[in-house]
TILO-383568 format. One record per residue: residue number from 1; residue in one letter; x, y, z of N, C-alpha, C in turn. Coordinates in steps of 0.02 Angstrom, whole numbers. Layout:
<recs>
+-----+-----+--------+--------+--------+--------+--------+--------+--------+--------+--------+
:   n : res :   n.c1 :   n.c2 :   n.c3 :  ca.c1 :  ca.c2 :  ca.c3 :   c.c1 :   c.c2 :   c.c3 :
+-----+-----+--------+--------+--------+--------+--------+--------+--------+--------+--------+
: NUM :   A :      X :      Y :      Z :      X :      Y :      Z :      X :      Y :      Z :
...
+-----+-----+--------+--------+--------+--------+--------+--------+--------+--------+--------+
</recs>
This chain:
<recs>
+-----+-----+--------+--------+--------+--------+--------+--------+--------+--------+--------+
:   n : res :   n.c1 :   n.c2 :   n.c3 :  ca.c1 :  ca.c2 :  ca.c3 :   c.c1 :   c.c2 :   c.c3 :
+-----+-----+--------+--------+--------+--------+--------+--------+--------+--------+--------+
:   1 :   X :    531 :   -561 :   1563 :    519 :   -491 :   1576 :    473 :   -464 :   1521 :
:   2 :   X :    458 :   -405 :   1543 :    395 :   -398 :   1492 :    401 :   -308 :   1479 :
:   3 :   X :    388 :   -304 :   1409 :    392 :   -232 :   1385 :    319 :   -193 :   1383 :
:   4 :   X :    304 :   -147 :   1425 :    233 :   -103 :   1446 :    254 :    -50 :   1420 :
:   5 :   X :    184 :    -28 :   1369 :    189 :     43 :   1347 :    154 :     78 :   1403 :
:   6 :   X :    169 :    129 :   1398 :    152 :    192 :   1451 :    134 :    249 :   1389 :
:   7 :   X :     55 :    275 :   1411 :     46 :    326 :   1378 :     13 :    374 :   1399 :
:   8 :   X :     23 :    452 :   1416 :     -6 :    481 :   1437 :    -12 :    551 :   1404 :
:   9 :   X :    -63 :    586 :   1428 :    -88 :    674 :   1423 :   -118 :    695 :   1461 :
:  10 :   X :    -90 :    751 :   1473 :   -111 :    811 :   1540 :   -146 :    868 :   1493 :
:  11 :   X :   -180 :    862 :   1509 :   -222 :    940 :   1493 :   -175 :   1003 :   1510 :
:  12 :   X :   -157 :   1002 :   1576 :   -105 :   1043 :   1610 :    -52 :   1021 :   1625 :
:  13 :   X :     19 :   1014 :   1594 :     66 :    983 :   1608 :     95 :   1037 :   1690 :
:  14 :   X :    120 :   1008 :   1724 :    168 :   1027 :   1789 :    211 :    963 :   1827 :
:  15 :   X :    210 :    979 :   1886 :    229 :    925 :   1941 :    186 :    854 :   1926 :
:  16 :   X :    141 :    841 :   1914 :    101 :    776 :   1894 :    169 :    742 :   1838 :
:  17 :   X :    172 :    801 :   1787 :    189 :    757 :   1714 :    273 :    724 :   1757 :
:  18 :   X :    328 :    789 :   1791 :    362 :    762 :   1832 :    382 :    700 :   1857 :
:  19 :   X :    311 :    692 :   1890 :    332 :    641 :   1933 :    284 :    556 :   1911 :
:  20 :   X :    269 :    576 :   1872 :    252 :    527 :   1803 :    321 :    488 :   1763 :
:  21 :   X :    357 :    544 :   1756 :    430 :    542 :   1704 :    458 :    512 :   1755 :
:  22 :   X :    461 :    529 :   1827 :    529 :    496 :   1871 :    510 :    413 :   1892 :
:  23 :   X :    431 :    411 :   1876 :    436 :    333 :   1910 :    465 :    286 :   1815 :
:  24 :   X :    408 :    321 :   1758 :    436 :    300 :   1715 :    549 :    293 :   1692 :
:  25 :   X :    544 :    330 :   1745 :    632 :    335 :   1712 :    670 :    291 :   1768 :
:  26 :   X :    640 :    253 :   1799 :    673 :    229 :   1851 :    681 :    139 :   1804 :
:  27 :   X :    642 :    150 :   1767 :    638 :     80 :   1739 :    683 :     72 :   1677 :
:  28 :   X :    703 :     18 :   1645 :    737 :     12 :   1570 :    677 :     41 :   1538 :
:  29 :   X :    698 :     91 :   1490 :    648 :    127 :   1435 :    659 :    165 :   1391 :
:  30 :   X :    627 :    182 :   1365 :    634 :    187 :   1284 :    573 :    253 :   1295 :
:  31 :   X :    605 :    316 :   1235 :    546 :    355 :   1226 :    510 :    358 :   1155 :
:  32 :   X :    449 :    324 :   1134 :    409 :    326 :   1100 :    399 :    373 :   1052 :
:  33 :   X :    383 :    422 :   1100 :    338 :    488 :   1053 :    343 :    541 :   1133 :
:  34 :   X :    296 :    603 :   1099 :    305 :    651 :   1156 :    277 :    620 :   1238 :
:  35 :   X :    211 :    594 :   1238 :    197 :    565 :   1284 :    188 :    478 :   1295 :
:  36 :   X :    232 :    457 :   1269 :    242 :    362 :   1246 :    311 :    335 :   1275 :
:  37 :   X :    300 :    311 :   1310 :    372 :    241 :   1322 :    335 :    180 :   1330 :
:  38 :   X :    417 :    145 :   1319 :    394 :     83 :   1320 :    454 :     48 :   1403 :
:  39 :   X :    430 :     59 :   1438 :    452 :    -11 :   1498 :    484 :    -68 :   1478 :
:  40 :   X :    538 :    -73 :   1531 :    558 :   -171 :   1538 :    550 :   -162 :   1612 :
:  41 :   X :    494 :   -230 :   1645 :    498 :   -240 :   1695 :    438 :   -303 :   1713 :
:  42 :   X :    451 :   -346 :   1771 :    432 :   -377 :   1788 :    356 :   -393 :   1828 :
:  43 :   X :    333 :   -315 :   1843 :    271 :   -288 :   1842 :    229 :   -295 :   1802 :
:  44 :   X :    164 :   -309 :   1847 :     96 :   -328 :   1790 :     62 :   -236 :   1783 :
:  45 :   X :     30 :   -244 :   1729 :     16 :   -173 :   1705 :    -18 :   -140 :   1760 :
:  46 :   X :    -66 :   -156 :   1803 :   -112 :   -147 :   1856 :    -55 :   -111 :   1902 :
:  47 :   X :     -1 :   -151 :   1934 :     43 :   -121 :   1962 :     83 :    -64 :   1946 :
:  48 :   X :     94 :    -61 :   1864 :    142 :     12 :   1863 :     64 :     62 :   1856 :
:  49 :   X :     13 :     26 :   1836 :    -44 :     63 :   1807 :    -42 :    124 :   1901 :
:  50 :   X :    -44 :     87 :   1935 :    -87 :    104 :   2009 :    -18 :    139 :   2066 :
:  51 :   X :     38 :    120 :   2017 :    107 :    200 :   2049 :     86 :    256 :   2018 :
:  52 :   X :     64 :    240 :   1956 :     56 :    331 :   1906 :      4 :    337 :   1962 :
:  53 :   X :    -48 :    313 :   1951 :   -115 :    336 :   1969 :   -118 :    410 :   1987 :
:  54 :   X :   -106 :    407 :   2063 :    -94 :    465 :   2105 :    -42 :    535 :   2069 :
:  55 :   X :    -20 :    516 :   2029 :      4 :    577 :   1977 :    -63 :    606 :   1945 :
:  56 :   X :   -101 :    587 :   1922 :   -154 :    594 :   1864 :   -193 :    630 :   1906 :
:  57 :   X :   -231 :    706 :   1874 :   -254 :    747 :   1918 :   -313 :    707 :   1846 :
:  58 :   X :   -364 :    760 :   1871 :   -448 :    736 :   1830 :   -440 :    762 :   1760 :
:  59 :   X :   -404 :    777 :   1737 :   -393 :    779 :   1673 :   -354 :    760 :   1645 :
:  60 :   X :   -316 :    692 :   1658 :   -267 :    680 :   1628 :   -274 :    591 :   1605 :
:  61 :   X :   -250 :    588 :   1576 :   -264 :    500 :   1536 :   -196 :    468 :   1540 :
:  62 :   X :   -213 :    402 :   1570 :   -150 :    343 :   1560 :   -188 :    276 :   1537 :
:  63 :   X :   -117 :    243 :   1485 :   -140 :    197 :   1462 :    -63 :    150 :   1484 :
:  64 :   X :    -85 :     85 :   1510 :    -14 :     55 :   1517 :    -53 :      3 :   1488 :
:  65 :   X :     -6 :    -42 :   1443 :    -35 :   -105 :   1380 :     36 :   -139 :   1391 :
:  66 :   X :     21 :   -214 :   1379 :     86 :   -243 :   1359 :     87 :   -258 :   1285 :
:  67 :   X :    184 :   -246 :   1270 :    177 :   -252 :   1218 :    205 :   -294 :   1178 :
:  68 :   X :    203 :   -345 :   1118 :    233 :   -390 :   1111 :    262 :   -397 :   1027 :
:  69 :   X :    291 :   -448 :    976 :    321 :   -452 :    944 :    252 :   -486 :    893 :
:  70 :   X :    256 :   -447 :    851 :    279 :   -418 :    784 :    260 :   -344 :    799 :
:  71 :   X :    286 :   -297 :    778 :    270 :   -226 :    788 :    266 :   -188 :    725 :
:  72 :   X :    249 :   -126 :    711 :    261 :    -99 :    646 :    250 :    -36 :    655 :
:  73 :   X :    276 :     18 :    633 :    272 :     98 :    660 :    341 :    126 :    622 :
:  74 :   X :    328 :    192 :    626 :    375 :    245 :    583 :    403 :    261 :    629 :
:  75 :   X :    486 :    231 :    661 :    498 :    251 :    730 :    575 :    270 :    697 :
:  76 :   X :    600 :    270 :    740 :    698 :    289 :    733 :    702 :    223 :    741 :
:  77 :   X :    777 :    235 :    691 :    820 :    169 :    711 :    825 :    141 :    783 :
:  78 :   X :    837 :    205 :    829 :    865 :    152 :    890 :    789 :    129 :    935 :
:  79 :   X :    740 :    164 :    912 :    667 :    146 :    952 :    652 :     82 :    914 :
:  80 :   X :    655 :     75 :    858 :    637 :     22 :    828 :    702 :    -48 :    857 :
:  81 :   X :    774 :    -28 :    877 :    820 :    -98 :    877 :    803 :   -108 :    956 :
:  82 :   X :    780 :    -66 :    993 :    753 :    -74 :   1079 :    713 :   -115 :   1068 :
:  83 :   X :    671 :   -113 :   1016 :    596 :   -135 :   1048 :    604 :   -218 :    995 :
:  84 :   X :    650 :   -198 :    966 :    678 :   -273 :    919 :    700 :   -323 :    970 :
:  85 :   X :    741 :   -277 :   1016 :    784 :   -322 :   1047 :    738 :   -339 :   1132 :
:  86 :   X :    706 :   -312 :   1136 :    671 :   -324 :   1204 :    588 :   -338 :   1202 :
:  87 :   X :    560 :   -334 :   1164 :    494 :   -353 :   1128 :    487 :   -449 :   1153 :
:  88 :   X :    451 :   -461 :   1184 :    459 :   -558 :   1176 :    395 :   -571 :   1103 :
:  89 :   X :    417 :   -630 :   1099 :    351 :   -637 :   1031 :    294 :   -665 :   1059 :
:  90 :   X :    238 :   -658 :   1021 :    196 :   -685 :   1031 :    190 :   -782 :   1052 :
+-----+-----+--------+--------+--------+--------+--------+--------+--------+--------+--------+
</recs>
């Protein structure tokens, strides 16, 4: 299984950012930062990339990346033991 960051910004947050959050929350995840998670799922990035899609009005940016082991960042304890524990290594 594989851990995908999800990152996004709306110029105009509404119903887009919504229904952005509900496909992201349907999955094992973790919240990053204000607009950052990180995914567990069996999906290639193209695929969760192309469910957001149709959320994203013309001003809005997504980035889905996979992400892998060694990591390093100023996170919380429990963002940092998620991504310890579900991260695969290189």
């Amino acid at each position: 299984m594989s851990v995908l960051l999800i990152t996004y910004d709306f110029v105009e947050p509404g119903p887009a950012v919504d229904a952005l959050l509900g496909i992201i929350h349907s999955y094992k995840h973790i919240q990053l930062s204000e607009g950052s998670f990180a995914i567990e799922t069996h999906e290639k990035t193209r695929t969760i990339f192309n469910k957001m899609r149709p959320s994203l009005g013309e001003n809005a940016h997504l980035l889905v990346a996979t992400l892998i082991k060694p990591f390093s960042g100023t996170v919380s304890d429990p963002v940092s033991d998620w991504l310890t524990k579900h991260l695969s290594e290189y």
